[in-house]
C-alpha positions as CSV (number, residue, x, y, z in Angstrom):
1,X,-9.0,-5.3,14.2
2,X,-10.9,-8.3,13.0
3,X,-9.1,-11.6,12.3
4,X,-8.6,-13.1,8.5
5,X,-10.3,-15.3,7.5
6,X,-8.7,-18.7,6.4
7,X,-6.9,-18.2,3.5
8,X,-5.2,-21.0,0.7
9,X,-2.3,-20.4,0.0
10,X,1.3,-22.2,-1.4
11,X,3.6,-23.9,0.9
12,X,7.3,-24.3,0.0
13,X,7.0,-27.9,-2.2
14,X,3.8,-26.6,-4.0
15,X,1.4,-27.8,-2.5
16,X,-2.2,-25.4,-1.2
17,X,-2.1,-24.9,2.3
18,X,-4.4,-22.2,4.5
19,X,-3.3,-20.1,7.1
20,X,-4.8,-17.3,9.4
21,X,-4.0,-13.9,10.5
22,X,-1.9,-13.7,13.9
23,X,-4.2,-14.2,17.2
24,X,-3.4,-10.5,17.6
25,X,-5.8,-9.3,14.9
26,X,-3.3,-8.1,12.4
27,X,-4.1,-8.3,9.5
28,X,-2.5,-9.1,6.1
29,X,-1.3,-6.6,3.7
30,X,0.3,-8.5,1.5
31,X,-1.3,-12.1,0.9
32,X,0.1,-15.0,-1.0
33,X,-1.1,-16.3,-4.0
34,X,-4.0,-18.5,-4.1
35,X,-4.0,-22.2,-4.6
36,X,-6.8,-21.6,-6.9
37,X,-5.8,-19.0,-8.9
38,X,-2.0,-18.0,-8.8
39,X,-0.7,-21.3,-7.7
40,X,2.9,-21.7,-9.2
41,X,2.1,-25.2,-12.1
42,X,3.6,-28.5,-11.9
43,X,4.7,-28.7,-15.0
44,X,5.8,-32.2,-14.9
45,X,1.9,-33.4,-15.3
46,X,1.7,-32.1,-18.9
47,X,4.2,-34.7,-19.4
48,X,1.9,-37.2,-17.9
49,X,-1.2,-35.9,-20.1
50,X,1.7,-36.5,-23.0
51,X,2.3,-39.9,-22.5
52,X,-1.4,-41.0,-22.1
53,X,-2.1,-39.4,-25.2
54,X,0.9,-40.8,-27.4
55,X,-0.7,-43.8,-26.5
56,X,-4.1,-42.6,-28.0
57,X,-2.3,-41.6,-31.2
58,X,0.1,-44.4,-31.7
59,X,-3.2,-46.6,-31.3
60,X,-4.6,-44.3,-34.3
61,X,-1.8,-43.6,-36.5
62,X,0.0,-47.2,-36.6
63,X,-3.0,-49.2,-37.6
64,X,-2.4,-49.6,-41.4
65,X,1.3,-50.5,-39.7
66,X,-0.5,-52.9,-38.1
67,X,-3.1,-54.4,-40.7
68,X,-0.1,-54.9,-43.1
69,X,2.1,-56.6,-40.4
70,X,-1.1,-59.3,-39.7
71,X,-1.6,-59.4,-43.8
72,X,-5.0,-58.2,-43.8
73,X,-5.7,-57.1,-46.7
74,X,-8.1,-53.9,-47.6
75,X,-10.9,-56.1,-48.7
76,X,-12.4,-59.1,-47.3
77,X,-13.8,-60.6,-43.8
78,X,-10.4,-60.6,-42.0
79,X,-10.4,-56.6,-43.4
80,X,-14.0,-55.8,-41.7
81,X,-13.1,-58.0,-38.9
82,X,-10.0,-55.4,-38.2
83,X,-12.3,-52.6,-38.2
84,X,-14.4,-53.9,-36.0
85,X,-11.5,-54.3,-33.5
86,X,-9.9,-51.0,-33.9
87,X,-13.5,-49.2,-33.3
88,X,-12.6,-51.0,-29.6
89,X,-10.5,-48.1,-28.7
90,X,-13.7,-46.0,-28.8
91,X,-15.8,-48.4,-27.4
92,X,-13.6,-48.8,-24.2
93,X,-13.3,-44.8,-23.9
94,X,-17.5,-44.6,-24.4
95,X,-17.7,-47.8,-21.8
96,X,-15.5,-46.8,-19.1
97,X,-16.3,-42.5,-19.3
98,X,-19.9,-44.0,-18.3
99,X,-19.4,-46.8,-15.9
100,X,-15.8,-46.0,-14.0
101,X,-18.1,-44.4,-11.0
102,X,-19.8,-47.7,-10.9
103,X,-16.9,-50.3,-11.8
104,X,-14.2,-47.9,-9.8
105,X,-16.7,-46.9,-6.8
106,X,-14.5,-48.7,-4.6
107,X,-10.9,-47.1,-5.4
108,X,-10.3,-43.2,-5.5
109,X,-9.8,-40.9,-7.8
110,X,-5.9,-41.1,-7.7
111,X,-6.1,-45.5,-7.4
112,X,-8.2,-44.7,-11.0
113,X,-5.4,-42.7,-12.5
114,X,-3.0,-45.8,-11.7
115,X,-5.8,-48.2,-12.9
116,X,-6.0,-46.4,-16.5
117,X,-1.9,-46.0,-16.8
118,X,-2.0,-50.0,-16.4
119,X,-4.4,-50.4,-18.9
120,X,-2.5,-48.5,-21.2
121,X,1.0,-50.1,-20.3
122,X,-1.1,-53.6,-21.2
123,X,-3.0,-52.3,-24.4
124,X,0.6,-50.8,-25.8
125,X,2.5,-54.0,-25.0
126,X,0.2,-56.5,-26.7
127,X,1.0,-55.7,-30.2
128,X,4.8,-54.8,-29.5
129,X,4.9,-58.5,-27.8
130,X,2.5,-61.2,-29.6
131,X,1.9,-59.0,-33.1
132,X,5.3,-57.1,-34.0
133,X,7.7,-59.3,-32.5
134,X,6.0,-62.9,-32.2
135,X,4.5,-62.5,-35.6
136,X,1.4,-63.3,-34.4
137,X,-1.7,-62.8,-36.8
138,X,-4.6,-63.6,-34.6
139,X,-7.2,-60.7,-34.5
140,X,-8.2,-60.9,-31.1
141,X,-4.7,-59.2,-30.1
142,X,-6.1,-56.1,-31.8
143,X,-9.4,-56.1,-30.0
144,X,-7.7,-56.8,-26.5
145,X,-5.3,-54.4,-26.7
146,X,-7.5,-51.4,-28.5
147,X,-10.2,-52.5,-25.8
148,X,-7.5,-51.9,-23.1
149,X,-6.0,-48.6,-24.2
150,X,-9.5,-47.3,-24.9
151,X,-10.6,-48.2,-20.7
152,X,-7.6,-46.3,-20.1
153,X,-7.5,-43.2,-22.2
154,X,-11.6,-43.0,-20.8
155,X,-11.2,-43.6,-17.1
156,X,-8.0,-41.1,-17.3
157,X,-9.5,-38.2,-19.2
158,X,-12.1,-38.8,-16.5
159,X,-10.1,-38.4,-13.0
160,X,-7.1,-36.8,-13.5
161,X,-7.8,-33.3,-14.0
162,X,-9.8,-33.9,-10.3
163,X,-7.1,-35.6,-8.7
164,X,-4.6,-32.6,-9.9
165,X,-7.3,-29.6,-9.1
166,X,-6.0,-28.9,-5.7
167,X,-2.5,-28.2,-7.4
168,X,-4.2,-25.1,-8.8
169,X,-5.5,-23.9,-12.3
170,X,-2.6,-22.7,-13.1
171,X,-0.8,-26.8,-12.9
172,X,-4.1,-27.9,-14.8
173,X,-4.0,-25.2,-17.4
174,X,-0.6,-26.4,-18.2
175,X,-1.5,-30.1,-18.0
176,X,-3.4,-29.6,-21.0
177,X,-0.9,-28.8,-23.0
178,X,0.3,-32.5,-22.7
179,X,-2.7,-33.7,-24.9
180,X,-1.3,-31.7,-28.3
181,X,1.6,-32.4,-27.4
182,X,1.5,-36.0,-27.1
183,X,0.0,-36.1,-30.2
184,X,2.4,-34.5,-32.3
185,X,5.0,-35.9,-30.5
186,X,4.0,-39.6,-32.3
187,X,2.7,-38.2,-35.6
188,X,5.5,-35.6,-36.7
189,X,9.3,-37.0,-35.0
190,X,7.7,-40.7,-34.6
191,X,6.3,-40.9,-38.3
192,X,9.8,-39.3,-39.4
193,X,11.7,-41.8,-38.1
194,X,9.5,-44.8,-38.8
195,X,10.1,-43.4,-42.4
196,X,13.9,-44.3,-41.9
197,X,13.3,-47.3,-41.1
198,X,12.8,-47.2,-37.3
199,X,10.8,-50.9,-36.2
200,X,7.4,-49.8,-35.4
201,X,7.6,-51.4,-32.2
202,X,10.2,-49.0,-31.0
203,X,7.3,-46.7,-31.0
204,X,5.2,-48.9,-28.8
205,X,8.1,-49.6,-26.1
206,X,8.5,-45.9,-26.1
207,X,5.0,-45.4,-25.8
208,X,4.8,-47.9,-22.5
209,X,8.5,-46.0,-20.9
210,X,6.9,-43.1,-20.6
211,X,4.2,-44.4,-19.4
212,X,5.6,-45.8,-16.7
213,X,7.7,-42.8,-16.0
214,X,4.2,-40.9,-15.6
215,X,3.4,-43.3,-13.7
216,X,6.4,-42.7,-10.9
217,X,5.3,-38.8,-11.5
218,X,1.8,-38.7,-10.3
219,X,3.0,-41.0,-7.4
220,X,5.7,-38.7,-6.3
221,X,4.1,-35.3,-7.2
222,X,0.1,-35.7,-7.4
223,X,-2.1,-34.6,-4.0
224,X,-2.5,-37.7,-2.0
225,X,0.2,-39.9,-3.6
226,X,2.1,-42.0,-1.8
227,X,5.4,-40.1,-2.5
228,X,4.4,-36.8,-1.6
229,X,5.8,-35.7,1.5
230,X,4.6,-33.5,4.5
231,X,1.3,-34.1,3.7
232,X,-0.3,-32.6,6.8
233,X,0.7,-29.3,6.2
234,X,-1.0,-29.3,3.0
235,X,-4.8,-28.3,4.3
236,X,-5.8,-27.4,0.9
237,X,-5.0,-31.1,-0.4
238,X,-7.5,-33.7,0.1
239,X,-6.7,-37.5,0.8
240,X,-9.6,-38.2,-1.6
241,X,-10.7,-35.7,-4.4
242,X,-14.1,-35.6,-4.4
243,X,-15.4,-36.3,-8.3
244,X,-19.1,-35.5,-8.8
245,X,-21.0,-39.0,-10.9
246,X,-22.7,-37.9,-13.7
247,X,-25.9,-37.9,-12.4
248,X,-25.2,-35.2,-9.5
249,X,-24.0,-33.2,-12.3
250,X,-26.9,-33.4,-14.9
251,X,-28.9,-32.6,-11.7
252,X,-27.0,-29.6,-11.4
253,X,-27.8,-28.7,-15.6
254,X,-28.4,-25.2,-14.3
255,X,-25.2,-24.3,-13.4
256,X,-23.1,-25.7,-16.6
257,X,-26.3,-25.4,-19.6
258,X,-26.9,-21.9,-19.8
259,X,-22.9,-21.5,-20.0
260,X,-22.3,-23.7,-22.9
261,X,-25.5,-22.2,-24.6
């Protein structure tokens, strides 16, 4: 009887492993689910995809909270100066989806992930710190800080569905489900409770917690962090994910164009 071939499939913490048939030539009548396909999910990264994008919509929804805290008014060069500095967030997302193969080349896929979180933790922080709490009116806090959360929403939305993909489609399908969520999450309970009179800086601190509890999640639960254990036996995981640049895939347009035609 002829040998299986390799085969991926889940090892007890998760993780994609492949195994073969028995040297006797047996082969297998019931196989276990793929890493690709019926991979259980690791639910815990929608939380991470969450708290990235609470970040996104606090930076969004809190800017009149903002503009009024810094008396800018809705008229005026200190009013188009503010726009200007809020239009950063998109700036750094456009900026850093382009360049982070050539500014990151150095780190991996997974260092990137950690890379954007900080980013975020820093653009979150600034107006909590110097703006909310110091009462600081100086508009280059907004432009720093939108910059910042901008680089790290970009660079994020960018690696982290590649660092995850050996996890399974199954854990990236659910992943997903972080980015609605994270938005509703700051403008339904968040705008609530700012209504009764919650500081808007609570919303900021909160924002940067569970940031930095997604933070201690990829590194105990992503493929190739530091905290994940056993990592030999997982064959299916990589040490580095491999991310295609955006050149090597506009080089490949026939494989994605006729598809989104």
């Amino acid at each position: 009887l002829p040998i299986d071939s390799p085969t991926k499939t889940m090892d007890s913490t998760g993780l994609c492993r492949t195994s073969q048939a028995e040297s006797l030539g047996v082969s297998r009548e019931d196989p276990a689910p793929t890493c690709e396909e019926d991979a259980p999910a690791v639910r815990l990264h929608a939380f991470v995809f969450m708290s990235m994008f609470q970040a996104y919509a606090a930076m969004q929804n809190l800017q009149f909270s903002l503009k009024k805290e810094m008396g800018v008014s809705q008229e005026g060069d200190r009013a188009y100066a503010f726009t200007w500095a809020v239009t950063m967030l998109h700036v750094g997302k456009l900026l850093s989806r382009l360049g982070h193969n050539v500014a990151c080349i150095c780190w991996t896929p997974l260092t990137r992930v950690f890379i954007s979180m900080g980013c975020v933790v820093i653009g979150s922080a600034i107006p909590a710190i110097f703006i909310l709490s110091l009462k600081s009116d100086w508009l280059g806090w907004v432009f720093i800080s939108y910059f910042f959360i901008g680089v790290g929403i970009g660079v994020f939305e960018a690696t982290f569905l590649a660092v995850i993909t050996p996890l399974g489609k199954n854990t990236k399908s659910f992943a997903i489900l972080g980015i609605p969520t994270g938005f509703l999450t700051i403008g339904v309970p968040g705008f609530l409770l700012l209504g009764e009179g919650m500081p808007t800086q609570v919303v900021y601190w909160y924002v940067i917690a569970c940031t930095l509890a997604s933070m201690a999640i990829v590194y105990s639960y992503a493929p190739g962090g530091p905290g994940v254990r056993h990592r030999s036996e997982a064959v299916c995981q990589q040490d580095q994910v491999a991310q295609a640049s955006l050149t090597t895939a506009l080089k490949a347009w026939r494989l994605w164009l006729p598809k989104m035609l």
